[in-house]
N, CA, C and O of each residue as an XYZ file, in Angstrom:
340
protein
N       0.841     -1.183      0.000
C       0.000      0.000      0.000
C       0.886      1.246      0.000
O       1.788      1.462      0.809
N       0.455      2.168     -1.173
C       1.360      3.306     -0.998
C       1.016      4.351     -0.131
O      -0.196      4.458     -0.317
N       1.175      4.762      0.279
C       1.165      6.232      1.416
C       0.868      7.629      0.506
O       1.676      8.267     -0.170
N      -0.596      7.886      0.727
C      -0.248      9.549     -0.592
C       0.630     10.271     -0.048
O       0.929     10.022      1.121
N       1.318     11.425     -0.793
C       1.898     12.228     -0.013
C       1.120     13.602      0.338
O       0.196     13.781     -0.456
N       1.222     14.473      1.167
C       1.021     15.508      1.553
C       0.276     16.691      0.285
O       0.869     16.902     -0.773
N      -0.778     17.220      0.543
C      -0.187     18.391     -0.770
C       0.243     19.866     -0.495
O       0.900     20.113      0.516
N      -0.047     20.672     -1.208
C       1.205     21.797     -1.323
C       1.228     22.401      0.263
O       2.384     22.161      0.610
N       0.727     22.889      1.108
C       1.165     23.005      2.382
C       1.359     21.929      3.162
O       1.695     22.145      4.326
N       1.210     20.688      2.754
C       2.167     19.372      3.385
C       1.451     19.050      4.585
O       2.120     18.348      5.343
N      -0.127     19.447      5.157
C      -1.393     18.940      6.024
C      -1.903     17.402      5.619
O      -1.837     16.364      6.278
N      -2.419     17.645      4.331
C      -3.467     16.476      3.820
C      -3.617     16.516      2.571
O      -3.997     17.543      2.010
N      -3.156     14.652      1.498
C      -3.042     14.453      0.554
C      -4.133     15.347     -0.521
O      -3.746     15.786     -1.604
N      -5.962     15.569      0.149
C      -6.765     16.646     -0.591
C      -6.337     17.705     -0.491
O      -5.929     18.238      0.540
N      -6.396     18.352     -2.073
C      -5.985     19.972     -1.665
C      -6.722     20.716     -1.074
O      -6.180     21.603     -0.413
N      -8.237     20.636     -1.089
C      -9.408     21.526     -0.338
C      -8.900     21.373      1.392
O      -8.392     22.258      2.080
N      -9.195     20.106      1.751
C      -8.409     19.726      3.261
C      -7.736     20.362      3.563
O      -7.996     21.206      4.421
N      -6.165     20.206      2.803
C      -5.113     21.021      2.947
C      -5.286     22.566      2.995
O      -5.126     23.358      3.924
N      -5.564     22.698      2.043
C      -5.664     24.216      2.112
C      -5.845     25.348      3.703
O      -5.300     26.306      4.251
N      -7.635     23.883      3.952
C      -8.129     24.559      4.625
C      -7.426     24.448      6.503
O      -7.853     24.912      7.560
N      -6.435     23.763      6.223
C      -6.026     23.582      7.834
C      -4.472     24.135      7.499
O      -3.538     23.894      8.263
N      -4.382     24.592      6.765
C      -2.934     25.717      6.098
C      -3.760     27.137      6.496
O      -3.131     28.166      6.744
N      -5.031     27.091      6.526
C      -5.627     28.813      6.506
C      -5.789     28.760      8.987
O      -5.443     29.397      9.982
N      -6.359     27.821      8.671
C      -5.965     27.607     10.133
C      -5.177     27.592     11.110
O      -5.485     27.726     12.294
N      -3.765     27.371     10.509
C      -2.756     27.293     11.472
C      -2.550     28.510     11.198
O      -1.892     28.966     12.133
N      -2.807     29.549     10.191
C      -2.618     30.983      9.476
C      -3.045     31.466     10.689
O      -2.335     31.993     11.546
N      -4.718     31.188     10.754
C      -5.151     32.286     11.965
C      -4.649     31.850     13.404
O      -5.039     32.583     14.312
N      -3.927     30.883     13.726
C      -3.464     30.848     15.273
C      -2.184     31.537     15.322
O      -1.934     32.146     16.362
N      -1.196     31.550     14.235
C       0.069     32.520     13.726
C      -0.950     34.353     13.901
O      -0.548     35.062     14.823
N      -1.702     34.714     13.344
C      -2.060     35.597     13.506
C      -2.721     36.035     14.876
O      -2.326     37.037     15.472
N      -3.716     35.258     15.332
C      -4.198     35.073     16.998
C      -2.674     35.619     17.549
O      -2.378     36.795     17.339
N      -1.780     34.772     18.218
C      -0.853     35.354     18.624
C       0.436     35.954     18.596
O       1.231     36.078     19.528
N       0.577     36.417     17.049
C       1.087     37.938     17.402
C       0.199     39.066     17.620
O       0.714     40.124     17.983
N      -1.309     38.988     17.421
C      -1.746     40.171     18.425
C      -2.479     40.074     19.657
O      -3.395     40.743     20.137
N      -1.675     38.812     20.140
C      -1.905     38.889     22.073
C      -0.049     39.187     22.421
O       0.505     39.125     23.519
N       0.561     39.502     21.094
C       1.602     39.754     21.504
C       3.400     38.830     21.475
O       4.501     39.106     21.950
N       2.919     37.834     20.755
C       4.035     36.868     21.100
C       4.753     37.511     19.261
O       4.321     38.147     18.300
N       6.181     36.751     19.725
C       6.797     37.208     18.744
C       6.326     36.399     17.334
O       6.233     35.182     17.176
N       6.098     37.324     16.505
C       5.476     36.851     14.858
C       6.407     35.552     14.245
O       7.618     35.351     14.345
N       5.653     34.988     13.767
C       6.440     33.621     12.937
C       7.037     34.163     12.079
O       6.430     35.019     11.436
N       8.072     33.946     11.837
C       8.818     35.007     10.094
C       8.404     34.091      8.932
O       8.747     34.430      7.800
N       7.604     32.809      9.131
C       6.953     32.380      8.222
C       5.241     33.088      7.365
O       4.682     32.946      6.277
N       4.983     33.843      8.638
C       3.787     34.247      8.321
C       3.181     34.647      7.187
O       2.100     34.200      6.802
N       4.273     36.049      6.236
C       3.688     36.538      5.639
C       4.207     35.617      4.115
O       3.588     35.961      3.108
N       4.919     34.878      3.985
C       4.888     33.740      3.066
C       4.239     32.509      2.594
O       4.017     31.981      1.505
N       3.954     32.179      4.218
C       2.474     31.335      4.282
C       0.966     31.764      3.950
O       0.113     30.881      3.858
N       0.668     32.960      3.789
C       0.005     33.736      3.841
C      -0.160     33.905      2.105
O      -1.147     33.549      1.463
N       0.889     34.444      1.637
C       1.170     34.578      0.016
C       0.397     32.993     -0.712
O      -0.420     32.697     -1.584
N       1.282     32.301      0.311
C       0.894     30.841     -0.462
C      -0.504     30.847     -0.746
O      -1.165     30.765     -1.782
N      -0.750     30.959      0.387
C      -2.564     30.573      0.685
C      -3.231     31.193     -0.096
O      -4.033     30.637     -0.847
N      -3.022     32.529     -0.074
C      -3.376     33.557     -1.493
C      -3.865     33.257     -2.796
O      -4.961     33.489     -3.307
N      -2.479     32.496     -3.395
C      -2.658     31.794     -4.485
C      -3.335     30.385     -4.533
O      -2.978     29.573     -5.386
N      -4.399     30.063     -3.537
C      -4.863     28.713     -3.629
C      -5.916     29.054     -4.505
O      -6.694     29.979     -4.274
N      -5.985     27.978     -5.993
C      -7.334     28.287     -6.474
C      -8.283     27.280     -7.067
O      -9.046     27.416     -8.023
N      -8.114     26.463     -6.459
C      -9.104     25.489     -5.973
C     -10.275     25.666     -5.501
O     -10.892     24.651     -5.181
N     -10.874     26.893     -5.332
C     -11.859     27.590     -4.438
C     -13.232     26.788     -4.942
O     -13.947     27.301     -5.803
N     -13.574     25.415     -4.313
C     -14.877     25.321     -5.307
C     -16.114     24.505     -4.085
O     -17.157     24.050     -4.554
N     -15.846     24.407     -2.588
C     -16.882     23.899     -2.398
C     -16.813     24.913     -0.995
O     -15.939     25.776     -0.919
N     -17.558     24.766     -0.188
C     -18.052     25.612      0.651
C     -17.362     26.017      1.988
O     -17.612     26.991      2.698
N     -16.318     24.910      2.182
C     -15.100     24.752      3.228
C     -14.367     25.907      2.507
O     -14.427     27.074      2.896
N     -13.652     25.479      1.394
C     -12.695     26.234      0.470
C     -13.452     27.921      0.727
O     -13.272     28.775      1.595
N     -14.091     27.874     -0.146
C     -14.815     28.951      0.113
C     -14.833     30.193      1.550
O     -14.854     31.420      1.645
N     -14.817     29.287      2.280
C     -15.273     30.219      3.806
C     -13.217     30.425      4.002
O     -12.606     31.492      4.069
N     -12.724     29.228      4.037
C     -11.189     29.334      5.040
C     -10.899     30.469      3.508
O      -9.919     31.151      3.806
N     -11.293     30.787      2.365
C     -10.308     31.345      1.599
C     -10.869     33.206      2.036
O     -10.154     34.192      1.860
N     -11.994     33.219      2.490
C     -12.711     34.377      3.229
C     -12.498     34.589      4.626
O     -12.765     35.686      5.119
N     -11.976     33.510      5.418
C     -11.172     33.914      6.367
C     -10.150     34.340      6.042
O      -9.701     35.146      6.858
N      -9.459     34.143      5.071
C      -7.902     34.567      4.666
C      -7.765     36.017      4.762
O      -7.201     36.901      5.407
N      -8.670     35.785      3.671
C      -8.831     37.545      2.920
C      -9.176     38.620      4.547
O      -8.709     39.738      4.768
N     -10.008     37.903      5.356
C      -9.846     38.938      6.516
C      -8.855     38.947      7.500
O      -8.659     39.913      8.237
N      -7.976     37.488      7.550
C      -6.793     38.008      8.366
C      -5.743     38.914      7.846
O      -4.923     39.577      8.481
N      -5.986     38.785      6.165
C      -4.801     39.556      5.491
C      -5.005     40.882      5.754
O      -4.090     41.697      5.629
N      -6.712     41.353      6.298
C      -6.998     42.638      6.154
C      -6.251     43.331      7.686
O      -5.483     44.262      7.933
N      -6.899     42.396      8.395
C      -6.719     42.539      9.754
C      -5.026     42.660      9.908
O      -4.688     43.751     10.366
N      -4.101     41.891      9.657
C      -2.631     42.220      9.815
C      -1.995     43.481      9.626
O      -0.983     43.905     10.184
N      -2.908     44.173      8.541
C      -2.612     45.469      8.338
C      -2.532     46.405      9.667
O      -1.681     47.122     10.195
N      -3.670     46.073      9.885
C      -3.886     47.061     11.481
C      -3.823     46.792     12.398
O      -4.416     47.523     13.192
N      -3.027     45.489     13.007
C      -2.615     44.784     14.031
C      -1.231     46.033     13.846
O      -0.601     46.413     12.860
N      -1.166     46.441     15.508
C       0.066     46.981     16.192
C       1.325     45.943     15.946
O       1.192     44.728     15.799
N       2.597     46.678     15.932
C       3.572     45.865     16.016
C       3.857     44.937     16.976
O       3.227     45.575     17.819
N       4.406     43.621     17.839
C       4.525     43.311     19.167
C       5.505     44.068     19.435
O       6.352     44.313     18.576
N       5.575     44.639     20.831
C       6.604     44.855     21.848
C       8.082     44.600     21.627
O       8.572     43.702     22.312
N       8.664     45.078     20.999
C      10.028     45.022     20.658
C      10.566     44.886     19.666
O      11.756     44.600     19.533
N       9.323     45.174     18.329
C       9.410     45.090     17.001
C       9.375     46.483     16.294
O       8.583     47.349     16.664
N      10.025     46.627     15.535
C       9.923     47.849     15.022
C      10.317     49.467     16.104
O      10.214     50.586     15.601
C-alpha cells in the first residue's frame, strides 16, 4: 500500500483539506502575534501561499479562503509586538 503524499502546504493528501487547515494554522500565527508573542517570520509567506490557492470550489474552500482575505486585512492594522519595530 502506498502512502499519498502531503499536498502543497504538506497537512493532507486533498488539496481543499489542505488548504483549509494551512488557513488555520494561518489564523493561530495571527491570533498570537496580536496577544503579543513574537510573529512567525513564516507568516507573511504562508500567507502569500494561501493567497494563491485556487481550488476555491466547495463551501469549506470557500469560507477558510474568506477567512484569509480577513486576516490579510486585519494584519494590516494589528500593532507591532513589543520590541518590534
Amino acid at each position: 500500500m502506498e502512502i499519498e503524499k502531503a499536498g502543497r502546504f504538506g497537512h493532507h493528501p486533498d488539496p481543499a483539506v489542505d488548504f483549509c487547515v494551512e488557513v488555520e494554522e494561518i489564523e493561530a500565527m495571527v491570533y498570537n502575534r496580536s496577544v503579543g508573542f513574537d510573529p512567525e517570520p513564516s507568516l507573511d509567506g504562508r500567507m502569500t501561499a494561501a493567497a494563491g490557492f485556487k481550488d476555491v470550489t466547495d463551501l469549506w474552500t470557500i469560507d477558510a479562503k474568506a477567512c484569509l482575505r480577513d486576516l490579510a486585512m486585519g494584519i494590516e492594522v494589528l500593532p507591532a509586538p513589543k520590541g518590534i519595530g
